[in-house]
FIDO-972748 format. One record per residue (C-alpha): x, y, z; residue in one letter. Coordinates in steps of 0.05 Angstrom, whole numbers, plus 5000, padded with zeros to 4 digits. Layout:
% FIDO-972748
XYZa/...
//
This chain:
% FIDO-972748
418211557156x/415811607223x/408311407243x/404111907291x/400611577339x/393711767358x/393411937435x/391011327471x/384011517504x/384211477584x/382710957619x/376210807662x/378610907728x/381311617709x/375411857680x/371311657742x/376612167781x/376812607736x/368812687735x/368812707820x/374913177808x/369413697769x/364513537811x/367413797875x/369614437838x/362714607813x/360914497879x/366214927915x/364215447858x/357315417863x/357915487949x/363516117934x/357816417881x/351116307936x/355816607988x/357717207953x/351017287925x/347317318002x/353617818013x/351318287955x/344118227977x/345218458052x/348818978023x/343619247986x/338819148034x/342319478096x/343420058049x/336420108036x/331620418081x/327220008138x/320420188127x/316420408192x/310020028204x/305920438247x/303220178316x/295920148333x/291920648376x/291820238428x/296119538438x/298519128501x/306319078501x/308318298494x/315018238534x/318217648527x/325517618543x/329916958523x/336016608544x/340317048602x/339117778630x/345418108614x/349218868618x/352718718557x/351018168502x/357217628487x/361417758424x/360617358365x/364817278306x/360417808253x/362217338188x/360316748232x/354417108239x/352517248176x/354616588137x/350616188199x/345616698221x/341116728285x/343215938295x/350316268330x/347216788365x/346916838436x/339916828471x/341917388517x/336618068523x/339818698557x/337218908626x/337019688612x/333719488547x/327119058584x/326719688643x/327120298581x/321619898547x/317819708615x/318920508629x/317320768567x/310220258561x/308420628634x/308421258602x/305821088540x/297921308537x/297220778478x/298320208522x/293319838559x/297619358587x/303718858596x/303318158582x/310017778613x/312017158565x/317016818607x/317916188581x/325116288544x/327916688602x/332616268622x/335416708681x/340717248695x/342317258779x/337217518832x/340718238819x/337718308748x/331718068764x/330818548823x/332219138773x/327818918728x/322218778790x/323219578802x/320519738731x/314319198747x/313119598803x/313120328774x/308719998711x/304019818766x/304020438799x/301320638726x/295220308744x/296119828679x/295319168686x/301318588679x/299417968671x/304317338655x/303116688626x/307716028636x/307915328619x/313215028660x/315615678706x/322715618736x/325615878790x/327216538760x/320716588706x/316516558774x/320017068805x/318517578744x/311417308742x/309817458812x/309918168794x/303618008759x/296818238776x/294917588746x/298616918737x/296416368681x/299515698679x/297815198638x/293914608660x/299914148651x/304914618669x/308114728749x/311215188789x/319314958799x/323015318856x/327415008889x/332615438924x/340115738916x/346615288908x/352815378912x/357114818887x/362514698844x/367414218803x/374314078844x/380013888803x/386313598856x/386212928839x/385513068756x/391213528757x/395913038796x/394212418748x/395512888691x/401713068732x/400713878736x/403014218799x/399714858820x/402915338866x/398915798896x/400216398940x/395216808967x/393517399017x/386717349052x/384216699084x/377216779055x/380816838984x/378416148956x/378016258872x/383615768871x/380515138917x/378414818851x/385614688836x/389014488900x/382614188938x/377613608935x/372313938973x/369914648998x/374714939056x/371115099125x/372315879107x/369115889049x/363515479071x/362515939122x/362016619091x/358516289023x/352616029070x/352316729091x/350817119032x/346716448994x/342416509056x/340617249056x/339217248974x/335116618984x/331517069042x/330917688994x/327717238930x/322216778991x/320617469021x/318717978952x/315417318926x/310717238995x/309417968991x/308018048926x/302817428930x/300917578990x/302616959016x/304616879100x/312316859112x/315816179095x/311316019054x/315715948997x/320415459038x/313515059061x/312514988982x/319914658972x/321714219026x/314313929023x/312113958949x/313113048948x/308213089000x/303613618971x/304113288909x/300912618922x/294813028957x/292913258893x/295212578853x/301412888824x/297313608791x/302814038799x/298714548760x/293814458815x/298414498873x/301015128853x/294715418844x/292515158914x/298315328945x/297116158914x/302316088869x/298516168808x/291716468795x/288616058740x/290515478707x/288715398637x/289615038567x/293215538511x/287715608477x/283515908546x/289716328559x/289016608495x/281816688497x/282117108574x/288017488537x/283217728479x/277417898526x/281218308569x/285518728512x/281718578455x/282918218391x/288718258348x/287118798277x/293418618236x/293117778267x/289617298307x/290917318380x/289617898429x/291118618408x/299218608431x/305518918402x/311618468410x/317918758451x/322818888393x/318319358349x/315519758418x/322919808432x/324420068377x/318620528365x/321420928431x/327220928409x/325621208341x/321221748382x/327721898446x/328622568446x/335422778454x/339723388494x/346723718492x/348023408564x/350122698562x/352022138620x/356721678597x/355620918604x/361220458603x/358519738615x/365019318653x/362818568647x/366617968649x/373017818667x/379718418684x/383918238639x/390618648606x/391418998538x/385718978489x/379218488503x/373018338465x/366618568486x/364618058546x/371018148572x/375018778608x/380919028575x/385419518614x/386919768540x/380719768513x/377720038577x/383020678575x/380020798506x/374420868526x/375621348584x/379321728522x/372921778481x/369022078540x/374722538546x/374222758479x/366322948480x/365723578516x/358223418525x/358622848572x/357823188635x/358022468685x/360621788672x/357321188706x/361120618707x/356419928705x/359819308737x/358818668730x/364618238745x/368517778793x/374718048781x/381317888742x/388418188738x/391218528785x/395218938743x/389319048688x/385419288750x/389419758779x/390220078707x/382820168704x/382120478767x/387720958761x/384221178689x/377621348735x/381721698792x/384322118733x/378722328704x/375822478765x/381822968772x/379823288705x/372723488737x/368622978719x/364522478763x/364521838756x/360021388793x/359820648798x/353720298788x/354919448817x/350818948778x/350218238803x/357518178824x/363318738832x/368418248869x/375418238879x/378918628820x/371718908805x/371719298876x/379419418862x/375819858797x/369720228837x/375120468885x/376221018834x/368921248828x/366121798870x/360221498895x/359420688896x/353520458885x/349719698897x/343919358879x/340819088937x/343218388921x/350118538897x/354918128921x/361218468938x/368218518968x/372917948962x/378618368976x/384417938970x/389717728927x/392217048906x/397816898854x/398416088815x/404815778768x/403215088744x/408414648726x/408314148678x/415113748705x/411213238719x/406813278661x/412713158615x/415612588662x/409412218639x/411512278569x/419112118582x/421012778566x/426113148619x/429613858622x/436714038646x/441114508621x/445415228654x/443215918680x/448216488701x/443916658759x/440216258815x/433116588783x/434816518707x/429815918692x/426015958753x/420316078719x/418915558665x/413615088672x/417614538651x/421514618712x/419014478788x/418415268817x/424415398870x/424215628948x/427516258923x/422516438860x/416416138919x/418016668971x/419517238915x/412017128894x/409717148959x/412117688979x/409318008913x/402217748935x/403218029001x/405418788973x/399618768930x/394718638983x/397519149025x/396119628964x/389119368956x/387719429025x/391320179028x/387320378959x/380620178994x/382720499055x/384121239020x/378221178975x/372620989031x/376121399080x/377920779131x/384020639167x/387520079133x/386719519195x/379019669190x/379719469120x/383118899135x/379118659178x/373318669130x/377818369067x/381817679073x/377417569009x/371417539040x/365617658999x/359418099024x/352118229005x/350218888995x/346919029055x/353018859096x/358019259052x/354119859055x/354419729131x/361519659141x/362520229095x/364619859027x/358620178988x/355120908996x/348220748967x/343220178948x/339520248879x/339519948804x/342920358750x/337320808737x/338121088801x/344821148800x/344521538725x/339021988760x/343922048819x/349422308770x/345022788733x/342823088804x/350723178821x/351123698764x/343523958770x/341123588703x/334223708689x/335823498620x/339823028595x/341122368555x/345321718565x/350621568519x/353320838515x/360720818508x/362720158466x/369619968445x/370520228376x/370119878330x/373819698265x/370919838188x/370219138174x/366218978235x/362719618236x/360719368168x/358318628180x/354818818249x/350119238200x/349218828154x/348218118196x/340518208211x/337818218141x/343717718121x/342817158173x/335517118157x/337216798088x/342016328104x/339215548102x/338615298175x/341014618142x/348114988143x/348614988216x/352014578265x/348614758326x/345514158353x/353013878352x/355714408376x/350814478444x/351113818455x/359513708464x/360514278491x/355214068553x/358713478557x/366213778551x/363414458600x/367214058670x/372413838634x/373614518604x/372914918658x/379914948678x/382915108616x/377815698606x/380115918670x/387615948657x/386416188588x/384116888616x/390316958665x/394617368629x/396717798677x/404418028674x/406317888741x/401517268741x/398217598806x/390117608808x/384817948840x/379517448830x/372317108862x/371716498840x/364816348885x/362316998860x/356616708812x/350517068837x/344616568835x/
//
């Protein structure tokens, strides 16, 4: 009869695996459990009503804008949003939301006054400050006071703060200005070790987005016409600044090119220089700040402090109390770069662009669109789409007026050629009309590696165009010639819409780029003013006394309709321990040059490979 044997008990080193093996699953099923438990919580709370807390009789409005002035914030992933929370948002405040809440605070008989906190702003082009200046100025006209505070004031803080009836730095803090720049990374010699070949072809000798790739230094063209417009916005920013102080012209370039000297007069006190040299107006510790703040509005009731209300909740008190109409202007905010078929938010889809053209369409209350651009330009192709969509609609009875931002170059001019009235803020920079076309080639690349190509095509073009392959005379001269048609068509599109003949046009393209001031001169743009002008403008082309603006978004899906509502209650309770931030900042500042290329080519997806593009359109 056979004995059973007992099983034999496992050994040491399996039970040590087998207890790590349980260990990770409790883990992974205690992470899954937490996860889906924050889920069902910002469920039920963005189902649940926001209670309103009630704003005092009287309150100063605390503005304090962070990170970048902006038209349009940058997409983010909404899970990524929600599973990391405010540690993957951008720092990024709207333009049109600072001016409504600068507006709405002049009007406001409950405020006593605006208290600029600039130390987060990190900047956002001379453009966006100017337009945010203009609402300064109207709050003045109020007769409310503004006063800023500053530790360590930038360029751009300052220029904000100058709008200030009074200006308090701290007593360790300075005044930093120290002019425009233009300059840029140049890639030649890292594309030939890496054995890349880019052929360009371009129209317009001022057309210089792709130097980077085929120089080691700045052409003579573009140094010429980029000293041009950097001089006159540098002139623009030293002259509101010496106005607005008070302070005798040049002042502001005195400050600069002699601050070493300056400096060891008052044994390195940059808080004192700048208050000597009318900069500033005080200069105090936090706690004295705090104290003048206090005597002048009064003391906090719900806090310690003076008696302020912070930016979001005034915001959104008016916009809890905006009245609304029947008659609508429709906003569509173009930022980023023209690219084809359908684009994130940041980014200009022709697709997603003609989308929206076909939701204005399909609201018989929007009586105007204004278009808002902010952008050096892109695809051809994508471009022309866009503007062909406007021209339409025109056609259908409905105006559309462009409103320029900080740039509305190249492909972005190619897109206010369809509006009825163009419109610039008086530091928009402008033009660039030209046209450039680039195929790299890897042969070489792949030569590197050992790797060749050879093979048969039934026709001298089949293969031409693979970037494995050098790019033949024949395909060369059929993409120049494509380049050269579709600058003719720029040039002809700009010369019906602005009512030119085409050699005047000319004249003024090559893809050279113009400040406002000289493109409303040489007929480019019909009016200088900020968006609220141009919205105002609109309304008075249809006799609106009353009306209301409607942003036009791309639409979005269920699922991100969903998590965009509920990321602002769901982010708050995820650990900050879970994020990878600090990592994150810090390769990616040291990978930005090296990058830069490859972010480039990434958004050149145009079908014909044919580009309407400013590459030295970065407002400063």
């Amino acid at each position: 009869m056979a004995h059973e044997h007992a099983p034999s008990a496992p050994g040491l080193l399996r039970r040590i695996f087998g207890a790590i093996g349980r260990l990770f699953t409790w883990i992974r099923v205690t992470v899954l459990n937490i996860l889906f438990l924050v889920l069902l919580i910002a469920v039920i709370l963005a189902l649940a009503p926001t209670p309103t807390v009630p704003l005092p009789a009287e309150f100063a409005v605390h503005l304090n804008p962070t990170g970048v002035l902006v038209d349009e914030k940058t997409p983010i992933d909404p899970m990524d949003l929600i599973l990391r929370g405010a540690e993957v948002e951008q720092d990024e405040t709207l333009v049109r939301d600072l001016i409504r809440t600068i507006d709405g605070a002049a009007r406001d008989p409950r405020v006593t006054g605006l208290v600029l906190d600039l130390q987060d702003l990190v900047g956002g082009g001379i453009s966006k400050l100017e337009e945010v200046g203009a609402a300064l100025t109207r709050f003045k006209a109020s007769g409310k006071p503004i006063v800023a505070t500053g530790e360590m004031l930038t360029q751009e803080q300052y220029y904000l703060a100058s709008y200030a009836d009074h200006i308090y730095l701290h007593h360790m803090g300075m005044v930093l200005l120290t002019g425009y720049e233009n300059y840029r990374h140049y890639f030649r010699e890292t594309l030939e070790k890496l054995g890349v070949n880019v052929h360009v072809f371009r129209a317009g000798k001022y057309k210089d987005f792709i130097e980077p790739f085929t120089r080691d230094s700045m052409s003579d063209e573009s140094r010429q016409h980029i000293s041009q417009w950097l001089n006159q916005l540098w002139s623009v920013y030293t002259s509101r600044i010496e106005t607005l102080r008070g302070l005798p012209s040049g002042a502001i370039n005195d400050f600069i090119n002699h601050m070493h000297e300056q400096l060891h007069e008052v044994n390195g006190d940059s808080a004192q220089l700048a208050l000597q040299s009318g900069l500033v107006d005080s200069v105090l510790t936090r706690q004295e700040i705090q104290a003048a703040l206090i005597k002048q509005f009064g003391p906090s009731t719900i806090g310690e402090g003076y008696n302020g209300i912070g930016y979001d909740a005034y915001l959104n008190d008016l916009h809890r109390r905006a009245e609304t109409s029947a008659n609508k202007i429709g906003l569509i905010v173009a930022r980023g770069a023209i690219m084809d078929g359908q684009q994130p938010d940041g980014s200009i889809g022709s697709e997603t662009f003609v989308e929206q053209i076909q939701q204005v369409r399909a609201d018989p209350n929007i009586r105007a669109l204004v278009v808002r651009i902010d952008s050096g330009g892109g695809s051809a192709f994508a471009s022309e789409v866009i503007r062909a969509e406007l021209e339409a609609l025109r056609a259908e009875g409905t105006p559309v007026l462009i409103s320029m931002g900080s740039v509305a170059a190249s492909g972005g001019y190619w897109i206010a050629a369809g509006g009825d009235e163009i419109w610039a803020t008086p530091t928009t920079l402008t033009g660039s009309i030209g046209v450039f076309g680039a195929v790299p080639t890897f042969e070489d690349s792949l030569k590197k590696l050992g790797i060749t190509t050879d093979g048969l095509g039934t026709t001298d073009l089949a293969g031409a165009m693979r970037v494995d392959r050098p790019l033949s005379p024949q395909a060369e001269t059929l993409i120049q010639q494509s380049v050269d048609h579709i600058y003719a068509r720029f040039v002809a599109l700009v010369s019906e819409a602005r009512g030119m003949e085409p050699m005047e046009v000319d004249l003024i393209a090559q893809g050279r780029v113009w400040s406002a001031d000289m493109a409303r001169e040489l007929g480019l743009v019909d009016h200088l003013g900020n968006l609220d002008e141009v919205i105002d403008a609109a309304a008075q082309r249809l006799d609106l006394d009353d009306y209301e603006v409607t942003l036009i978004t791309r639409r979005l899906t269920p699922l991100e309709a969903l998590l965009r509502q509920l990321q602002p209650r769901a982010s708050a309770m995820v650990p900050q321990s879970l994020s990878t931030r600090w990592l994150g900042s810090e390769l990616e500042q040291h990978l930005s040059p090296a990058l830069e290329p490859i972010k480039v080519l990434q958004q050149m997806n145009d079908p014909r490979g044919i580009y309407a593009r400013c590459m030295e359109c970065v407002a400063p």
